[in-house]
C-alpha positions in Angstrom: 28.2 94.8 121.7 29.7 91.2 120.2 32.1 89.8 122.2 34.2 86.5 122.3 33.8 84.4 125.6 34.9 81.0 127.0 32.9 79.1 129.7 34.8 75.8 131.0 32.8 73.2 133.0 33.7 69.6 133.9 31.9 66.6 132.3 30.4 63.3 133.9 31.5 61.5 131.2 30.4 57.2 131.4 32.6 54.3 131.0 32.3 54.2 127.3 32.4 58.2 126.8 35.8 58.2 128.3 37.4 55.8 126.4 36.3 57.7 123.3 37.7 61.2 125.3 40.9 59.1 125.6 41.0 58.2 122.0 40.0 61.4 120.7 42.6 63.4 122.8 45.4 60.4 121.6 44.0 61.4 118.2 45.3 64.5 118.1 48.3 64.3 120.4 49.5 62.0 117.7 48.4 64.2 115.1 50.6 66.8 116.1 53.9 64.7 117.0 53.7 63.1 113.7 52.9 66.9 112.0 56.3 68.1 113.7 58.6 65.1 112.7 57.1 65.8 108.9 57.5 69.4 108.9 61.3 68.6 110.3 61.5 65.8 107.6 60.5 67.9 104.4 62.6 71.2 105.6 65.7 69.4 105.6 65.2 67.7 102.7 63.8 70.7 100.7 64.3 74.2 103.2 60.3 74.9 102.9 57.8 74.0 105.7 54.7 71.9 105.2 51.4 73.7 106.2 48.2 72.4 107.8 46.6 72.0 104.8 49.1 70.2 103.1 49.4 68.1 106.3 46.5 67.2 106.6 45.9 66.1 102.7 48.6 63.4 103.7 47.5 62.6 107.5 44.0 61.7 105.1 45.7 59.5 102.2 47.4 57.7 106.0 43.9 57.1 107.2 43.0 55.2 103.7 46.1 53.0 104.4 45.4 49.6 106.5 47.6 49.3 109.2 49.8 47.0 107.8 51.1 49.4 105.6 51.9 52.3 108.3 48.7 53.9 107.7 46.0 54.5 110.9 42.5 53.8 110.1 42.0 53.7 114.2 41.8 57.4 113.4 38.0 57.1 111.8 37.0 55.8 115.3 37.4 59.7 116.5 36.0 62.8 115.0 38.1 64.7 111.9 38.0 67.8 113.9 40.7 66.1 116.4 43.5 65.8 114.3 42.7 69.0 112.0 42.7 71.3 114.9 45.6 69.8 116.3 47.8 70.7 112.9 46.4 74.3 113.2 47.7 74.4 116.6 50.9 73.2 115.2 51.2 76.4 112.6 50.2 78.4 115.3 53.3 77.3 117.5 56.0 77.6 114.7 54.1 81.2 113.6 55.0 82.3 117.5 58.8 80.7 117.4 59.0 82.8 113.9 57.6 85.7 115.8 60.2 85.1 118.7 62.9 84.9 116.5 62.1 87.9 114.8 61.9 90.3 117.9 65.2 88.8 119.6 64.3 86.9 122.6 66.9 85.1 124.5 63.9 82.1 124.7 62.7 81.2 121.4 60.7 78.0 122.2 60.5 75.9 119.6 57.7 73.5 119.5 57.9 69.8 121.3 56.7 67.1 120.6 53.1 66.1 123.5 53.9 63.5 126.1 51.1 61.7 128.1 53.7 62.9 130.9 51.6 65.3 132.5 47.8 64.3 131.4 46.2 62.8 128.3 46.2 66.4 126.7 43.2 68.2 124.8 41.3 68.0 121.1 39.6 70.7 119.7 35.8 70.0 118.0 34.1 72.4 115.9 30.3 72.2 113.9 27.6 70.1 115.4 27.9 71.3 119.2 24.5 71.4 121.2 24.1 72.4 125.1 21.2 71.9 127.1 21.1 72.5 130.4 23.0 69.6 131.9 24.3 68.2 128.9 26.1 69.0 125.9 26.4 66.9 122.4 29.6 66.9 120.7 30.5 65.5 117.5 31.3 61.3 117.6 30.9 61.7 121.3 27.1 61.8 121.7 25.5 63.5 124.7 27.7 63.8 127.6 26.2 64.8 131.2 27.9 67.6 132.9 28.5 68.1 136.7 27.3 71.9 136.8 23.5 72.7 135.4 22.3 75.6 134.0 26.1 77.1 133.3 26.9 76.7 129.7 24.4 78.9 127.5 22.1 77.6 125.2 22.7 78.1 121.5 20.4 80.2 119.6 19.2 82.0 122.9 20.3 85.5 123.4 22.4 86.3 120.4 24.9 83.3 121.2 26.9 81.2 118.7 29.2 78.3 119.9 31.7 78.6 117.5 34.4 75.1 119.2 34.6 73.2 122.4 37.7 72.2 123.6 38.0 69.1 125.8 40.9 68.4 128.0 41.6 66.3 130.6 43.8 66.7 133.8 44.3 65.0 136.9 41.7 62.1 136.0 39.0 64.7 135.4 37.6 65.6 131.9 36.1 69.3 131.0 34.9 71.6 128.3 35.6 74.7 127.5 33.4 76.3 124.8 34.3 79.3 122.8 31.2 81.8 122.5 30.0 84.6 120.4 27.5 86.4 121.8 25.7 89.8 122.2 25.7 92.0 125.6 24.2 95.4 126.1 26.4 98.1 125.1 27.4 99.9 128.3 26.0 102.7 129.9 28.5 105.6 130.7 28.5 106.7 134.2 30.6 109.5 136.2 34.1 108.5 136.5 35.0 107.2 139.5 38.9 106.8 139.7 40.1 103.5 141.6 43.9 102.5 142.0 44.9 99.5 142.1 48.4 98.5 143.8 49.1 94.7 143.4 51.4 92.8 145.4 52.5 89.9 147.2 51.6 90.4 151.0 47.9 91.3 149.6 46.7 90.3 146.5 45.5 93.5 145.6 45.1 97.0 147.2 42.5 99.8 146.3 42.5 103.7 146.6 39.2 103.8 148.2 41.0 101.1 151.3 39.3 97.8 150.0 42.1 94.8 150.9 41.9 91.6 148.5 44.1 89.2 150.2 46.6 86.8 148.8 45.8 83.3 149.5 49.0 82.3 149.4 47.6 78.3 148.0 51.2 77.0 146.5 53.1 78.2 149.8 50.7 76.8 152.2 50.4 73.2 150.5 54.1 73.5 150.1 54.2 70.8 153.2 51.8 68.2 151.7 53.5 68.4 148.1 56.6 67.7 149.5 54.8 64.6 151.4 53.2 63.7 147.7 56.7 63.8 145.7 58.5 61.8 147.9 55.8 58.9 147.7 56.1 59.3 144.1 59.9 58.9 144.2 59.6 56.0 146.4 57.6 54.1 143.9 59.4 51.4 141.6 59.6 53.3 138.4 57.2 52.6 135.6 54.5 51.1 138.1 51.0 51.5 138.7 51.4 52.4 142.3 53.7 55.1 140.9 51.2 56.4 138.4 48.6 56.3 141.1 50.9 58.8 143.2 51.6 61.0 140.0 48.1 61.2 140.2 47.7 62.4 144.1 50.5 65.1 142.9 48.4 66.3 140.3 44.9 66.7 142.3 46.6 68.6 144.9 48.0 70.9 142.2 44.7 71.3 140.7 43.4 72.3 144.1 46.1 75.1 144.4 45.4 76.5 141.0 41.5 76.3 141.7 42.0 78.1 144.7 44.0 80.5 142.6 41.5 81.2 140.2 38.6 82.1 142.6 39.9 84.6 144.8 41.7 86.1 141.4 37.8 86.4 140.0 36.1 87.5 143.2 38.6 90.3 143.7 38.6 91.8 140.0 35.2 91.4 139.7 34.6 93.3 143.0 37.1 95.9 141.9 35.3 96.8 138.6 32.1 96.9 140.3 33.5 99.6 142.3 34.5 102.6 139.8 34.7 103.4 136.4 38.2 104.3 135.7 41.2 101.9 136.9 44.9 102.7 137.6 47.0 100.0 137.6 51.1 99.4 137.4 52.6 98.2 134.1 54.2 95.2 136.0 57.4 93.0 134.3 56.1 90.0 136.0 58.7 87.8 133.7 61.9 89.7 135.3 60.3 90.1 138.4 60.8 85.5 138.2 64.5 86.2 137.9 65.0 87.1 141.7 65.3 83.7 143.0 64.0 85.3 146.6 60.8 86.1 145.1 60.0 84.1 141.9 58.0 81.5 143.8 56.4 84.4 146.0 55.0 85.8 142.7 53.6 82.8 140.9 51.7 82.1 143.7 50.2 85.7 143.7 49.5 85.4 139.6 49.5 89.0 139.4 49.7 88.8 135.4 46.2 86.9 135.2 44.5 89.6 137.6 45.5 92.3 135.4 44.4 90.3 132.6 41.3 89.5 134.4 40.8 93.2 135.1 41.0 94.1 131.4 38.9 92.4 130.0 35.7 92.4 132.9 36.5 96.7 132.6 36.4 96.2 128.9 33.1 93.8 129.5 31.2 96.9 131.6 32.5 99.6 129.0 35.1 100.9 131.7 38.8 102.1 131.1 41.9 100.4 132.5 45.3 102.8 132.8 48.7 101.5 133.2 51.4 103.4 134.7 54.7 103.3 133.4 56.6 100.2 135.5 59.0 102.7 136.8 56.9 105.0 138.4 57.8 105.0 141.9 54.3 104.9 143.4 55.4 103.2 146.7 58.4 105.6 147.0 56.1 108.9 146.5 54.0 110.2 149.3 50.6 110.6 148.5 49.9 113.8 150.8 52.9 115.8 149.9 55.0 114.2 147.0 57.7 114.1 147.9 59.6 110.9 147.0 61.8 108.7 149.2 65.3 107.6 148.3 65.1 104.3 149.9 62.5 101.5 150.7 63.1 98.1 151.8 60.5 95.8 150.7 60.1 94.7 154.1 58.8 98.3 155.4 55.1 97.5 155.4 54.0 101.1 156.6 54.7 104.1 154.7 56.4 107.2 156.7 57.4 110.6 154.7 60.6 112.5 155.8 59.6 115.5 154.5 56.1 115.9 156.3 55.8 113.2 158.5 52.7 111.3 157.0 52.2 107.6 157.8 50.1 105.4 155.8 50.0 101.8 155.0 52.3 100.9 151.9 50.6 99.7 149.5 47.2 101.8 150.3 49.4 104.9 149.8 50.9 103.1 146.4 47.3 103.4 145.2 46.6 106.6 146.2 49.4 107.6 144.4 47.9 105.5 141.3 44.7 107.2 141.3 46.3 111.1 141.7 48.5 109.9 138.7 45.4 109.6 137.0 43.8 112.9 137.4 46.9 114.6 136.4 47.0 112.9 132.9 44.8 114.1 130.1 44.3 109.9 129.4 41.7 110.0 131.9 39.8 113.0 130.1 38.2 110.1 128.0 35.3 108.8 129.3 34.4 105.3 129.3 31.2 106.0 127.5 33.9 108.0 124.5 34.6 106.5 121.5 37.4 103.9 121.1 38.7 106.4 118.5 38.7 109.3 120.8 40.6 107.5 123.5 43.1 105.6 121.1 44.3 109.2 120.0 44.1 111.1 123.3 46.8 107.9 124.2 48.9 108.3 121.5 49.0 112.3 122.1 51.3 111.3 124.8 53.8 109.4 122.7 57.0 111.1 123.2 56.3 113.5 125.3 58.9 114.1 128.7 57.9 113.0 131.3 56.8 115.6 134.3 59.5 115.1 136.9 57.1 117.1 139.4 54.4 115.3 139.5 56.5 111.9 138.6 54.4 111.4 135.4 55.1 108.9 132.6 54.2 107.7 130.1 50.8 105.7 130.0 48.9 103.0 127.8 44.8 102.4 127.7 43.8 99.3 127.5 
């Protein structure tokens, strides 16, 4: 089976090497200010839009230019890749503000133009890329050394193609991220082994077979040193080194919370697909859920949308099937020993107790109970991860438009 992968590492990058990072990433930062304010230019004066292509015919007939003459032949110091990518990226942003326009959204987001605000930014390299195992060559940069060995995969070894790298930079530190093609076995199909998975904010994640991921809780618990880091930053005279140097403090420490993040969000969802075979999960609005001023901060620190979209794609990985609910199914509401369903529950009642039979259970284990009997009352989960994608595509869309069973408090579901 081919799929598409990214492994990101962080480079050791000398004296020299950084200066050309710098440069490279200034490259196409530039790139793609100067592609906005020519796009804006030309639709005014003539209502059509420039494309990459057409951009970057002129960004080339700029490079011939000395500099005397507003052209930038700094920009042969740097590789061609820097500034073409960065125009693709361009077309790529206006193509999504289209898109937004088109369905409606309140939030269009229409491109800006890249500050050196919040980090020197990223460039985008494609063709001669080479790893080894503690270095990697990249085009105009030469052979940088990397801080982790044996991590990136070798080209040419194991079905694998490095198709770009992408090198940003943040907080002072410089890394790569290469975007892979490569073969993996195709999955074995095994018995199915339901799991549901009820994510929250107290605990990261909850399983029906009683596994508890917790929730680290990083952005809360640093809250107090942040606020210590901000108010050095504002007590800086504005514009200074000393007040760079503290923007740069700031940033660390918010590197640290996201890093902390990121590894208990990959130890858990790897841990949970290890576990089963089939995987229940609750279509989540995460995006209204950041409305509710009392809970917003609450849920970006639990990043509950990147642990289902980590789940997704390691189940897809190991040939296993992931099953959302519909959002409105009240699986914390519903008992999972009799059924029946509460009217009423605050968030703050941790522990589960039914009216009708008296069952206590822990809230959000009985949530994914609840997730993994809604499963084997659904014909979705008659697919078998070893089926067809065919076979489970139309078994899914079987249910479109169906009603939904008020007895068993079924609705709708998606496979992913």
């Amino acid at each position: 089976m081919k799929i598409y992968r990214a492994y990101k590492t962080e480079l050791d990058p000398n004296k020299r090497q950084r200066t050309l990072l710098a440069k490279s990433a200034g490259a196409a930062r530039w790139a793609y200010n100067w592609g906005l304010s020519r796009k804006k230019e030309v639709y005014e004066q003539t209502g059509k839009s420039l494309s990459a292509i057409d951009l970057h015919k002129e960004l080339v007939a700029l490079k011939n230019k000395p500099k005397e003459e507003g052209g930038v032949p700094w920009m042969y110091e740097v590789s061609k890749c820097s500034p073409q990518e960065a125009l693709r990226c361009l077309d790529v942003a206006f193509d999504n503000f289209f898109r937004r326009c088109k369905e409606g959204k309140k939030e269009k987001g229409f491109p800006k133009r890249k500050t050196r605000k919040k980090g020197l930014g990223s460039f985008t390299l494609a063709g001669a890329i080479h790893t080894k195992k503690q270095r990697i060559q990249l085009p105009c940069l030469g052979s940088i050394k990397l801080k982790e060995r044996d991590y990136l995969p070798i080209e040419g070894t194991s079905g694998i193609r490095v198709l770009s790298a992408t090198v940003s930079e943040k907080s002072g530190r410089w890394c790569v991220s290469l975007r892979v093609e490569q073969e993996i076995p195709d999955p074995i199909s095994t018995e199915d082994v339901v799991i549901g998975v009820d994510v929250g904010l107290k605990t990261l994640a909850t399983t029906s077979d009683g596994e508890i991921f917790e929730n680290p809780k990083a952005y809360v618990r640093a809250q107090k040193r942040l606020r210590m880091l901000d108010k050095t930053v504002s007590r800086k005279q504005k514009g200074s080194k000393n007040q760079k140097k503290a923007r740069v403090r700031v940033a660390k420490q918010h590197r640290k919370i996201a890093n902390i993040r990121k590894d208990n969000q990959h130890k858990a969802t790897s841990a949970i697909v290890k576990s089963g075979s089939v995987f229940v999960v609750e279509s989540l609005n995460v995006a209204g859920m950041l409305k509710n001023h009392h809970l917003s901060k609450a849920v970006s620190d639990a990043g509950m949308s990147e642990f289902l979209r980590q789940l997704k794609y390691k189940a897809k990985w190991a040939g296993k099937q992931v099953i959302e609910a519909n959002r409105w199914y009240p699986s914390s509401k519903t008992c999972s020993n009799c059924g029946a369903i509460k009217e009423t529950l605050l968030l703050s009642e941790r522990t589960f107790k039914c009216d009708a039979c008296g069952f206590v259970l822990d809230r959000d284990l009985n949530a994914a109970i609840n997730l993994k009997n809604l499963a084997g009352s659904s014909p979705v989960t008659a697919c078998c991860p070893g089926g067809s994608g065919a076979d489970r595509i139309g078994r899914v869309k079987l249910l479109v438009g169906q009603e939904p069973n008020t007895e068993r408090g079924l609705s709708l579901f998606g496979s992913v």
